[in-house]
C-alpha positions in Angstrom: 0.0 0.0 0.0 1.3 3.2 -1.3 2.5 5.8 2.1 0.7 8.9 2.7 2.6 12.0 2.0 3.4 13.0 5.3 5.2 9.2 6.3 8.5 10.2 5.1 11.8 9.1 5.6 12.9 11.8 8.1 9.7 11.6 9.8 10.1 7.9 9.8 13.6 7.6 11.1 13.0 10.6 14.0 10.1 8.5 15.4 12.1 5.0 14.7 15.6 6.7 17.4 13.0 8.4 19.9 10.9 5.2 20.2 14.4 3.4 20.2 16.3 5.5 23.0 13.2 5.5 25.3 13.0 1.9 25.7 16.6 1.2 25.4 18.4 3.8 27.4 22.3 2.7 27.7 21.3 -1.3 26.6 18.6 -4.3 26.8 20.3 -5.6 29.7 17.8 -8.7 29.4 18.9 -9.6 26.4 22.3 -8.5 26.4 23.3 -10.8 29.7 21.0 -13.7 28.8 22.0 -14.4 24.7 24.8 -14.9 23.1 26.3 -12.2 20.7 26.6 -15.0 18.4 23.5 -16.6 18.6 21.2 -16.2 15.1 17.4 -17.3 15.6 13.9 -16.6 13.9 10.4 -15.3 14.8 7.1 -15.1 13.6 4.4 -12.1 14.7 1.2 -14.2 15.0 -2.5 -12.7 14.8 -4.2 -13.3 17.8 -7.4 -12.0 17.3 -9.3 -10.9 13.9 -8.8 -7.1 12.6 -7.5 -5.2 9.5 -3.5 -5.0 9.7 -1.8 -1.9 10.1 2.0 -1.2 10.9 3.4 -3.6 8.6 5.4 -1.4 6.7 6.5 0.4 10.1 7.6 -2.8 11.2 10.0 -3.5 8.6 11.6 -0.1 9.4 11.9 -0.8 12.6 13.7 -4.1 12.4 15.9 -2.4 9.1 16.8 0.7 11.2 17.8 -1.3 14.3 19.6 -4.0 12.8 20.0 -3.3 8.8 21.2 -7.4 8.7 17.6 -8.2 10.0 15.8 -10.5 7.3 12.3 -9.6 7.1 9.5 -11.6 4.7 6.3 -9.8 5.2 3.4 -12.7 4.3 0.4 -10.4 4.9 0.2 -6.2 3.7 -1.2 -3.2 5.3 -4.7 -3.0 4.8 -5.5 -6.8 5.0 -8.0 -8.6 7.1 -6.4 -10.8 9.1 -7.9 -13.8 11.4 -6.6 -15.3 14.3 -3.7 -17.5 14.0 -2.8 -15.5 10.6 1.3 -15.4 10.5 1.7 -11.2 9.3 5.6 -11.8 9.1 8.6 -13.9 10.0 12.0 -12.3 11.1 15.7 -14.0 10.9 18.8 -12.9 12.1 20.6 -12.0 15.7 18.6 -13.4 18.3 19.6 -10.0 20.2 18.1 -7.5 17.7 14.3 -9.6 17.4 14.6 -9.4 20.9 15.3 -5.6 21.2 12.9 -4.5 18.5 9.9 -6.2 19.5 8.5 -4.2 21.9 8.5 -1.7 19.6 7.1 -3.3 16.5 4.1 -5.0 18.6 3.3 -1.6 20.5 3.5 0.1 16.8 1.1 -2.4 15.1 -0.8 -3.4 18.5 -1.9 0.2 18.5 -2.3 0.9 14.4 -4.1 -2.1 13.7 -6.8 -1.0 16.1 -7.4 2.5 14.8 -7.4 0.7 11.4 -9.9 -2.3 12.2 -12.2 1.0 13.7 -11.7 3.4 10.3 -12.8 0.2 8.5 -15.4 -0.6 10.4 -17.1 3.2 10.0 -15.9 3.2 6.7 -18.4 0.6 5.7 -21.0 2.0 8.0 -21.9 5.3 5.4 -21.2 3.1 2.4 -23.4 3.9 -0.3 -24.1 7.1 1.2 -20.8 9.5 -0.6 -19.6 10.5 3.4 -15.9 10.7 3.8 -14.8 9.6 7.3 -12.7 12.1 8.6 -10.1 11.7 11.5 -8.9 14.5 14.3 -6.2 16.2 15.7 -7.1 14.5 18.6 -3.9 12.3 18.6 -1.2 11.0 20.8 2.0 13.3 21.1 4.7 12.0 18.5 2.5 9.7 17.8 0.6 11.5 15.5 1.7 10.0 12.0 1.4 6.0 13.1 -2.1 7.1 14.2 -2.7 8.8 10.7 -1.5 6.4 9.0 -3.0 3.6 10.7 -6.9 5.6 9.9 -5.5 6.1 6.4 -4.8 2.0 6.0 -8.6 1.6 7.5 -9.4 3.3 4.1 -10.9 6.4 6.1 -9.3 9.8 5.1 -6.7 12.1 7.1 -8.8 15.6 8.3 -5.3 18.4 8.5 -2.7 17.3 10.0 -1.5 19.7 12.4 -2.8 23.6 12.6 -0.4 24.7 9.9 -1.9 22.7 6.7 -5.8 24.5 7.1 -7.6 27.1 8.8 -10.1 25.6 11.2 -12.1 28.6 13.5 -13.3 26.3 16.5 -15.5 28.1 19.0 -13.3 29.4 20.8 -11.4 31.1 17.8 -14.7 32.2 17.0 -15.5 33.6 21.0 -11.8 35.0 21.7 -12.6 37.2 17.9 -15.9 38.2 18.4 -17.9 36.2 16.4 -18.1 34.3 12.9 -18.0 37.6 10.9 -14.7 39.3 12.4 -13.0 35.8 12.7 -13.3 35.2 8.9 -12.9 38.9 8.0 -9.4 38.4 10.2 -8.1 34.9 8.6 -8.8 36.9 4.9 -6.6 39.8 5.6 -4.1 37.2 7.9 -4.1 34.6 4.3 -4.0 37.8 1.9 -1.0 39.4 3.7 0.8 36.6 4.3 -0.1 35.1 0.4 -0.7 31.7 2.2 -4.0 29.4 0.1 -5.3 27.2 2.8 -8.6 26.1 2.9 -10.9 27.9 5.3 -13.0 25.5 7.9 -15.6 27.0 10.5 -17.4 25.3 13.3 -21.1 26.1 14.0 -23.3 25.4 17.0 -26.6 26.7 15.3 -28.3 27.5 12.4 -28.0 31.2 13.0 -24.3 30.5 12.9 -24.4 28.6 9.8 -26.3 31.2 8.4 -23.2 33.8 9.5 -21.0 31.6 8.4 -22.1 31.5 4.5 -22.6 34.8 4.1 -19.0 35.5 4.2 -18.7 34.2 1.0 -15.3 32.8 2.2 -15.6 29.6 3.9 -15.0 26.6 2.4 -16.1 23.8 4.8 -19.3 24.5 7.3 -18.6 22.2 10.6 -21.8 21.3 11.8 -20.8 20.4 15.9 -23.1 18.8 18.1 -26.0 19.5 16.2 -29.0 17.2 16.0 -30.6 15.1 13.5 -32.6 17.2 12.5 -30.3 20.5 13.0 -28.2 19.3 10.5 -30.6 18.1 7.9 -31.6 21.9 8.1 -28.0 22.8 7.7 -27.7 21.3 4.8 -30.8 22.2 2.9 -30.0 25.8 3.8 -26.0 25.5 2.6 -27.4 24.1 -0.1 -23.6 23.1 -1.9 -22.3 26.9 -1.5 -20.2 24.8 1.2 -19.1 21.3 2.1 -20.4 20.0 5.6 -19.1 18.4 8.2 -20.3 16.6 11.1 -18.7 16.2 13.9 -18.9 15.8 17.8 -19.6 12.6 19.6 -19.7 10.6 16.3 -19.1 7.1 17.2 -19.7 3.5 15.5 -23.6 3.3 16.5 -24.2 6.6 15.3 -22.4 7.1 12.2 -25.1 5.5 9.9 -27.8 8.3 10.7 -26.0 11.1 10.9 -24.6 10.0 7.0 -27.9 10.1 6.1 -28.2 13.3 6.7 -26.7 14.7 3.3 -23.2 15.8 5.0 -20.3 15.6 2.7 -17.7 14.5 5.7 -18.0 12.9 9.2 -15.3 13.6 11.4 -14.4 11.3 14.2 -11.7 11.8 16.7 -13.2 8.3 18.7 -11.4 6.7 15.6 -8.8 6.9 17.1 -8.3 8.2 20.7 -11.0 5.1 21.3 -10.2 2.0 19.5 -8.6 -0.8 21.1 -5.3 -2.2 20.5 -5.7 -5.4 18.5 -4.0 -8.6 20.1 -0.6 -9.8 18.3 2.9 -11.4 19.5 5.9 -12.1 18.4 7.4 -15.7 18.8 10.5 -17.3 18.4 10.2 -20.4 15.7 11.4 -23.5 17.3 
């Protein structure tokens, strides 16, 4: 599966060395006073319980980075659905470096193949309808592209990815400038001075501020937050396509479905990933 723009190498190898020195400090004492130097061995990573696999790809660069000598054949891809007692990938090489990397590969793909198995499972929620599942900002510190990327594998869609890609005008933006009007107004003269083209997002809490919020004539994406059922079908018969919509706010599996329905074009969910649960796999030496 082709990477998403923002998994590149630099990001990739940062992440890799912080993860890396963390765990390791001045050596895997464990390891290091238990195996020999010498000693080459092979492990599998077995599928313990049924989800869509994610961190695949990372895993490879974490065993390359750590130990380029590290033979890696990957038997299932990013994206997959995997069952339990699937083998994902087998491992060869110094005893010492499997050991010593697979914390880090299983809390990696542990973590990513939840959000995944969750972005999938929305995903096909609102199929048929034309709604794009959105993720959040509401990510782990430094953990932030593996989360992405994990919601991207899912086969939901990335929203920004931090506050320097689009102009989002939360509520607070909104209260701290004194309303829809003089926010917008604000972000045009802040975009036109600084000759910056980002797309232009505001959140609304009623249809009064929806109302504001097109007649600026400058927004591109209308966040409908907390609104109900029927708030938001009004939302968007009064937008009318002179904006996209977005629904957001509490949005989780049960709930996805009806809100779709509504004639939104997105759905954004931060419970994609803040609230799915790691997905059971292990690494095991082959004996």
């Amino acid at each position: 599966m082709k990477r998403p723009d923002y998994v590149t190498r630099d990001r990739l190898r940062y992440f890799i060395s912080e993860a890396f020195r963390e765990d390791v400090g001045d050596g895997d004492h464990s390891t290091l006073g238990s195996v020999p130097e010498s000693t080459q061995d092979e492990a599998q990573l077995l599928v313990k319980e049924d989800c869509v696999l994610a961190g695949i790809d990372l895993a490879v660069e974490i065993f390359h980075f750590f130990d380029p000598k590290l033979s890696v054949t990957v038997l299932m891809q990013d994206g997959e659905v995997a069952k339990k007692g699937d083998v994902a990938l087998r491992v060869s090489g110094s005893a010492r470096s499997i050991l010593t990397s697979e914390r880090l590969v299983l809390n990696c793909m542990q973590r990513m193949s939840g959000i995944a198995t969750l972005a999938r499972e929305m995903v096909e929620e609102v199929k048929g309808t034309g709604v794009q599942i959105l993720d959040t900002r509401k990510t782990t510190p430094n953990f932030r592209m593996c989360e992405k990327w994990a919601v991207y594998i899912g086969g939901a869609h990335n929203h920004r990815y931090g506050l320097y890609d689009m102009i989002m005008l939360k509520d607070n933006h909104i209260d701290y400038a004194g309303g829809i009007t003089k926010a917008v107004e604000s972000v045009k003269t802040y975009l036109d001075h600084y000759y910056k083209h980002l797309k232009v997002e505001v959140e609304t809490r009623t249809l009064e501020e929806v109302e504001e919020a097109v007649a600026t004539n400058f927004v591109d994406v209308i966040m409908l937050d907390n609104m109900s059922l029927d708030e938001m079908r009004n939302a968007v018969r009064f937008i009318d396509g002179r904006c996209q919509t977005e629904a957001s706010g509490g949005i989780t599996l049960e709930t996805v479905k009806e809100i779709a329905q509504t004639g939104v074009d997105f759905i954004s969910s931060g419970a994609i990933i803040h609230s799915a649960p790691n997905k059971d796999l292990s690494l095991k030496a082959i004996k």
